[in-house]
N, C-alpha and C positions, 0 to 999 in steps of 0.2 A: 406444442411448445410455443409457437412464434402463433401470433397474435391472429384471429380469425375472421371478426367482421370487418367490416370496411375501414377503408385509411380514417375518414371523419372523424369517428368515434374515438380514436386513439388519438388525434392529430394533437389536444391538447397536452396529453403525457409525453409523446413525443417532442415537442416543442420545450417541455419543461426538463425534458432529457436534454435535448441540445444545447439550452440556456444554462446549465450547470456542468455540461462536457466542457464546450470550448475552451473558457477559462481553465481550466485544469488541462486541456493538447499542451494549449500555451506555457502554461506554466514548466508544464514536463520538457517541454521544446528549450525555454530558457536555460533551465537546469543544464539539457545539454549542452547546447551554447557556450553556454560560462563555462565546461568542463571543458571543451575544446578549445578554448580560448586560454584556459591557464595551462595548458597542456600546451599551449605553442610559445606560451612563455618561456617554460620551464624547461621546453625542447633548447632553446636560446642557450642556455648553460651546456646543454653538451648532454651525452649517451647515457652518462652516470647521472647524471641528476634524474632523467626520464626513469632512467631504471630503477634508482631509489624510492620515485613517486610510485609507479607502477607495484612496486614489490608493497612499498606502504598501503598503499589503499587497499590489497590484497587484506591487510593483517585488518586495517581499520573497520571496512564494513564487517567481516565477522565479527568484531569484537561488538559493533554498534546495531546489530540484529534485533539487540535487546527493545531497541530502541521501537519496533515495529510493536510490539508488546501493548506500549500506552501511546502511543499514536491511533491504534487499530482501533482498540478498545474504546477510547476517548471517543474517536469517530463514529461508534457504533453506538453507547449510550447516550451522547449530545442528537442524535439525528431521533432519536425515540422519544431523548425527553422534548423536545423541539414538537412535537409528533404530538404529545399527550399535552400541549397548550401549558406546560407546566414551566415558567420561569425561574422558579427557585432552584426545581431540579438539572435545570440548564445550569444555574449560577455554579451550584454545588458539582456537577461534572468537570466545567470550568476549572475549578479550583482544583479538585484533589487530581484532577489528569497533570495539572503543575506539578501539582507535590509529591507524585509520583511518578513526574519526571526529571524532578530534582533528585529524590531520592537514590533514583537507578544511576541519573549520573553522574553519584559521585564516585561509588566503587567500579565504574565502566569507567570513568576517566585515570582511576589510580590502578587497574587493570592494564591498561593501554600504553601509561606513561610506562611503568615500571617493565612491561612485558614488551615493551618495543624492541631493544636488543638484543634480549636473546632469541627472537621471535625471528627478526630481519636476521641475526646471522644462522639460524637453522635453514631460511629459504635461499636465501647468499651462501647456501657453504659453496669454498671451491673458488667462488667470482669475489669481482675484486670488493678490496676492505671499503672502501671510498663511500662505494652505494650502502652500504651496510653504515658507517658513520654518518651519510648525507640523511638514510633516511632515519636513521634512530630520533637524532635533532629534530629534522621534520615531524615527525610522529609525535616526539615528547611536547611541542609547541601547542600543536591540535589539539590531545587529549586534554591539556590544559583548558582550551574553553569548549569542553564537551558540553557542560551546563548549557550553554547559546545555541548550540547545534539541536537539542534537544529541545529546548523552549521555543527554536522557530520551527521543528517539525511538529509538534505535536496543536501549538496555538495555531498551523497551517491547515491541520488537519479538522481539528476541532471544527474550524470555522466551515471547510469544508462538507462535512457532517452535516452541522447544522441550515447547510442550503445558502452560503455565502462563498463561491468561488471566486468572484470579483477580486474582494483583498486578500484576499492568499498569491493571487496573480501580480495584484500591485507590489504588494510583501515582496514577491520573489523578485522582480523585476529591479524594486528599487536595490532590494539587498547582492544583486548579481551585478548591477552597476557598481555598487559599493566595493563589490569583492574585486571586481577588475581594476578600480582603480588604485587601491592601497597594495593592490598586488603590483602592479606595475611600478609604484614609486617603493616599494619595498626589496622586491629583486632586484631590481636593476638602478637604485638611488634614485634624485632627484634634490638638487640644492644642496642645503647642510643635512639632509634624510642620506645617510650611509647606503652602501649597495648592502644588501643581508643573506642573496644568493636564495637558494632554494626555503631558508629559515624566513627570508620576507615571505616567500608564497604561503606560510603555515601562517605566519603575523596577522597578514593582508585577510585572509580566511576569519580570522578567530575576531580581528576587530570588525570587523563587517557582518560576523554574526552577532555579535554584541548590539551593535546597530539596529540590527535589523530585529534583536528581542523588546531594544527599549522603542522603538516604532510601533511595535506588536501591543505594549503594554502602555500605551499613551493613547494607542486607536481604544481596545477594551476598555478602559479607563476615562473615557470623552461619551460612554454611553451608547454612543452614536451606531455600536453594531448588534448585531445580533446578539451574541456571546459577552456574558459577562459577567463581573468575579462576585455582581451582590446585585441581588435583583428586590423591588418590591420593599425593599429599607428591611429583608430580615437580618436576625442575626449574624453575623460571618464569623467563623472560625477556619483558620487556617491548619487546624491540629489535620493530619491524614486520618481518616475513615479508612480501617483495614477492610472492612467490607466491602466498601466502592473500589480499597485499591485491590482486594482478591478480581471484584468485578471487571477491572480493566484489566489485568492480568488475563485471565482467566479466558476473557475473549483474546487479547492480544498476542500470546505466548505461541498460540500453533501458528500463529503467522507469522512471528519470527523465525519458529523450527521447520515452517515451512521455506523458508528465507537459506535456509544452512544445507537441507537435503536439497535443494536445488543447484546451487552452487556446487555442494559436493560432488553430484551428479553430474554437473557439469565436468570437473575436474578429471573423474574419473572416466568421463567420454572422449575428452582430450589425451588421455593414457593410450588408451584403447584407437581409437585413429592415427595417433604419431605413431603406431607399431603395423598398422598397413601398408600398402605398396608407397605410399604416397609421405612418409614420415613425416619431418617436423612441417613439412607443409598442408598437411592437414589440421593441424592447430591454427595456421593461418587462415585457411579453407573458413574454418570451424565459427571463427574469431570474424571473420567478414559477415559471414551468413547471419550471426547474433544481432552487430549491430546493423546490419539493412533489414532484419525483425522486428529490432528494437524502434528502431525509427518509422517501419510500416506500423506497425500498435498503438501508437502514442496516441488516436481516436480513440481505438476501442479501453486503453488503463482511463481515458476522460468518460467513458462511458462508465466505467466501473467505479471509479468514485461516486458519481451520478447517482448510478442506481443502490450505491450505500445510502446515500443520506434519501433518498426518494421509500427505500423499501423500510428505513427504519422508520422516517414521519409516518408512514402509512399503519403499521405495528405499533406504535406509539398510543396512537388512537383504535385502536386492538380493531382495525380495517383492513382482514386477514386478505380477503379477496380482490382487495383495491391492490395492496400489495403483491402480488402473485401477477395482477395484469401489468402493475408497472414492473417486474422484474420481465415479463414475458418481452415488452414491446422495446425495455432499453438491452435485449437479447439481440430480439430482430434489427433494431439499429444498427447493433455489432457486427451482428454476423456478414448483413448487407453491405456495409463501410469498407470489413475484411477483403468481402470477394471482391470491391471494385479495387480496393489498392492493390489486391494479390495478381490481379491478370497483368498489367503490366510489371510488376516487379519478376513475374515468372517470363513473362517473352523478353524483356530488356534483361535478361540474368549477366547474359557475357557484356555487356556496355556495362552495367554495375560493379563487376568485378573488377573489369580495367580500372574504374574509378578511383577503387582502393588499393590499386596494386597498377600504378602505370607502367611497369617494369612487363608486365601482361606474361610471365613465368605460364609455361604452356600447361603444367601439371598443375599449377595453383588454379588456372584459370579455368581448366575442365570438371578438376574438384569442385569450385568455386560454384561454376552454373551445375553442378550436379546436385547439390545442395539447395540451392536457392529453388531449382526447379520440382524438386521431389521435397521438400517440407513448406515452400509458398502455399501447393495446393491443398495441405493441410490445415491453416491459418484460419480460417472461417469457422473449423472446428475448434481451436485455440480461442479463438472470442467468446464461443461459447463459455468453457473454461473461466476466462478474466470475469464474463461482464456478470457468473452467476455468484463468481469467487465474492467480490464487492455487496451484490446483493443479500447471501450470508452474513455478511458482514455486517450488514445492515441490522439482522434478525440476532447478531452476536452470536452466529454459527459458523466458525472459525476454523474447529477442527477437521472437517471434510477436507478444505484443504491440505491438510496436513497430511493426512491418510492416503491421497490423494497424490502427493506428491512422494510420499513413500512406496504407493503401491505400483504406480506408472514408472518414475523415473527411476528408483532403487530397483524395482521388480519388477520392470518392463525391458526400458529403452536401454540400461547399463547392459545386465545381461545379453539381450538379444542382440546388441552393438557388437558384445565378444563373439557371440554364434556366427551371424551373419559374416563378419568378417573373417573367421579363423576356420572354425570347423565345417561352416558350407563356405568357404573360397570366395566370398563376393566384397573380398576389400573395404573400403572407402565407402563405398557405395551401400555397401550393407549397413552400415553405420546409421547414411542418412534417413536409410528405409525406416530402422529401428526406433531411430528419435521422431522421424513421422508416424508410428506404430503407433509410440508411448504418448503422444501430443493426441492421436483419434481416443484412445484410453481414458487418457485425461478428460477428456469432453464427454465421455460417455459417463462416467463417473458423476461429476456436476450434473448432467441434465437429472441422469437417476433421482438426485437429491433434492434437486431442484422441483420436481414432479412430486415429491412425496410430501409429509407435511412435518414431520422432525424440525425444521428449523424456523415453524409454529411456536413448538412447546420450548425450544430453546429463550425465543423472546418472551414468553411468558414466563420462563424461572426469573427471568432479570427483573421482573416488576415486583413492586414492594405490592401489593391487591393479593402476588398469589405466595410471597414468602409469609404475609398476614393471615392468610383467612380461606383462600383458593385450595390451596397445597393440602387444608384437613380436610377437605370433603369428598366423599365419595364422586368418581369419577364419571358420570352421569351427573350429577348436581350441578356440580362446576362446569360441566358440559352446557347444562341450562344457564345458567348465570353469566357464562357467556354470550351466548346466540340470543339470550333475549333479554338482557341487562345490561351488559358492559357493551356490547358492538353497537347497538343500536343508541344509548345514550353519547356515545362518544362520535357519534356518528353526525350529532349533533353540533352544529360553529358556533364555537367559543363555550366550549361546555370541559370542567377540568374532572378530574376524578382524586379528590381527596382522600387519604387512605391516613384512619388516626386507631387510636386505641377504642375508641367505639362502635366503630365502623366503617364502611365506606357511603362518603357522600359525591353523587353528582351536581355540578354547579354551574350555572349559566348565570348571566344576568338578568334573568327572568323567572327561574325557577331551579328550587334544589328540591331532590331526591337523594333520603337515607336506605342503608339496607346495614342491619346486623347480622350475625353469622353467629348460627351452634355449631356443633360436634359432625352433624351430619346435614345441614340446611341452612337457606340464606331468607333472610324475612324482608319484607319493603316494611319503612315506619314511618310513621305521620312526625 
């Protein structure tokens, strides 16, 4: 799996791994950032407004899962088409990952408004009406500019994809300054600006994503990046392409539903602990352990985008084996990064835990480093996991994921969480065992996949070569037509692979090659 000759060799892939990770820690770092940051605003208002936010963003990210769908997707066909030297098919991913992400978000934004109420007072039953009125408002505000939410994840990703992490970092950077500030003068007034209470913090949000779309669409729109909505002076049509949007779907969907069983998953492991010796403070336990995860990871999710746009350019230009080594060495990146961050986060467990609980609750504090120390040493197999999930993704092999998180966390770690703790007596602790069980699972699963070549033929159903002319031939043929036609021509700098109703032409600025296709064989023609 992890890469074999010498560091030299690879130093270059590595390096190009590095140079596309960092910007995207950072990014993911901000993101945090500003979350903590309007969470200490919002704290300012008192118990009930915390707890309105908290209950809301419960309802909102499941509602907004969908959103992972053309984000994923997008990210997966821009890095291929990027890959295969083809501008147009960039323009054109470009566009309809818009238009279907407009599309999604309009019935997810009238989903959200309308389902905020009776949503917050089913999770509010019992507590008080307050949080339940503060966040409905809250909620109905947000889903209002879902549209914005949607067009800066997805043009974020996009560009990401396509081997530009830079302005996605800028993007975020400048739109999380944006966000703190209008949040600030929205909650809490400013001059003739009314105080708006928790309803500014939704305001503050929604206008600063607005911001941060017409920023997004003024960069694409000046040429000047990568990605862009009309390449080459062709035609533009803005109609939706069912087919590009089944295509984005189609990759992006198990990664939403992988988004939902994990979550789930989660939920129902928090069940399952609060009924141990150690009750509702195992949720607490639980809830610490995440985010000091969340925060040791944020390398390796920079890896995993990496190695999306790194293994789909490579598949683009049908450079099976280049791809496989770059998936191999932004692995070993990962796993290496893991174990350095994992050994101190495992021996400093009790100082971490006090961090988040200075009140240092003795029972919190034992669960606390019990967890952090029995699933840290797991984490390296977790990267594995992230950084092969991304490269997948790359190849527009999405569903393993999905399988993946169903087969481990539904039918691993839940179950085994209730054994270990109830029917063999091992508490709490069994718990942790189970979720380090279902995470070694996890890893094994991915590498399996990763080893094999299924998500090969994945990126090959996505190319228009083999919906044309590939797909009718016998399985041998197409065998040949690859290894000693399409690899080796593509293999070639600055050489594109035109696919028409005649045939397929290779094209460099120095030489084209045609090739027509019968029933059962592929001809070279003069």
């Amino acid at each position: 799996m992890l890469p074999k000759a010498n560091i030299k060799k690879h130093l270059p892939i590595l390096k190009e791994v590095v140079k596309l990770a960092w910007p995207v820690i950072l990014t993911n770092l901000l993101q945090t950032l500003v979350s903590i940051v309007d969470t200490l605003m919002v704290g300012r208002l008192g118990p009930i407004a915390i707890a309105a936010v908290g209950m809301s963003n419960a309802f909102r990210l499941l509602v907004l899962v969908a959103l992972l769908a053309v984000s994923a997707g997008g990210m997966s066909l821009i890095s291929q088409a990027r890959g295969a030297r083809d501008p147009v098919r960039m323009s054109f991913v470009v566009r309809q990952s818009v238009i279907s992400g407009i599309l999604i978000s309009i019935p997810l934004g009238l989903i959200g408004y309308f389902g905020a109420r009776p949503i917050l007072s089913l999770i509010n039953a019992g507590g008080d009406p307050l949080a339940t009125n503060l966040g409905t408002s809250y909620l109905q505000l947000l889903f209002l500019g879902t549209p914005f939410l949607v067009l800066n994840l997805i043009i974020n990703r996009i560009m990401q994809g396509a081997g530009d992490t830079i302005t996605p970092l800028l993007l975020t950077g400048s739109l999380n300054i944006l966000n703190i500030i209008f949040n600030y003068i929205l909650i809490f007034g400013l001059g003739p600006i009314p105080a708006y209470g928790l309803d500014g913090a939704a305001m503050g949000t929604v206008i600063s994503r607005f911001l941060g779309v017409v920023i997004a669409v003024y960069i694409i729109r000046s040429g000047r990046n990568l990605i862009k909505f009309r390449a080459n002076k062709e035609p533009v049509s803005w109609w939706p392409d069912w087919q590009m949007t089944w295509d984005i779907l189609a990759i992006g969907l198990p990664s939403g539903l992988q988004g939902i069983v994990r979550n789930g998953a989660r939920l129902m492991t928090i069940g399952i602990v609060t009924s141990t010796e150690i009750g509702s403070l195992g949720a607490a336990a639980l809830a610490i352990g995440i985010q000091v995860e969340s925060l040791g990871v944020l390398p390796v999710l920079g890896i995993n985008v990496a190695s999306t746009s790194l293994v789909g350019r490579a598949l683009g230009k049908w450079q099976v084996n280049e791809a496989r080594e770059r998936g191999n060495i932004a692995i070993f990146l990962g796993v290496t990064i893991m174990v350095i961050v994992v050994v101190p986060m495992a021996i400093f467990a009790p100082q971490i835990v006090r961090l988040f609980d200075p009140s240092a609750d003795e029972i919190l504090l034992a669960a606390g480093v019990a967890y952090l120390r029995i699933n840290t040493v797991v984490l390296p197999v977790a990267a594995i996991s992230m950084v092969v999930n991304g490269a997948l993704r790359g190849a527009g092999d999405t569903k393993p994921g999905m399988y993946a998180a169903i087969t481990t966390l539904i039918g691993i770690s839940v179950p085994l969480s209730w054994l270990l703790a109830h029917p063999l007596g091992f508490g709490s602790t069994g718990v942790w065992y189970a979720l380090a069980i279902g995470m070694i699972a996890n890893g094994a699963f991915f590498a399996i996949r990763w080893r094999g070549s299924k998500w090969e033929a994945v990126a090959l159903e996505k190319a228009e070569i083999y919906r044309q002319y590939l797909r009718h031939l016998p399985v041998d043929e197409m065998g040949r037509f690859l290894d000693q036609v399409r690899r080796p021509q593509m293999a070639i700098d600055g050489m594109i692979e035109v696919v028409s109703a005649e045939g397929v032409s290779y094209q460099s600025l120095t030489d084209e090659t045609n090739y027509t296709f019968g029933p059962n064989s592929f001809q070279k023609t003069i």
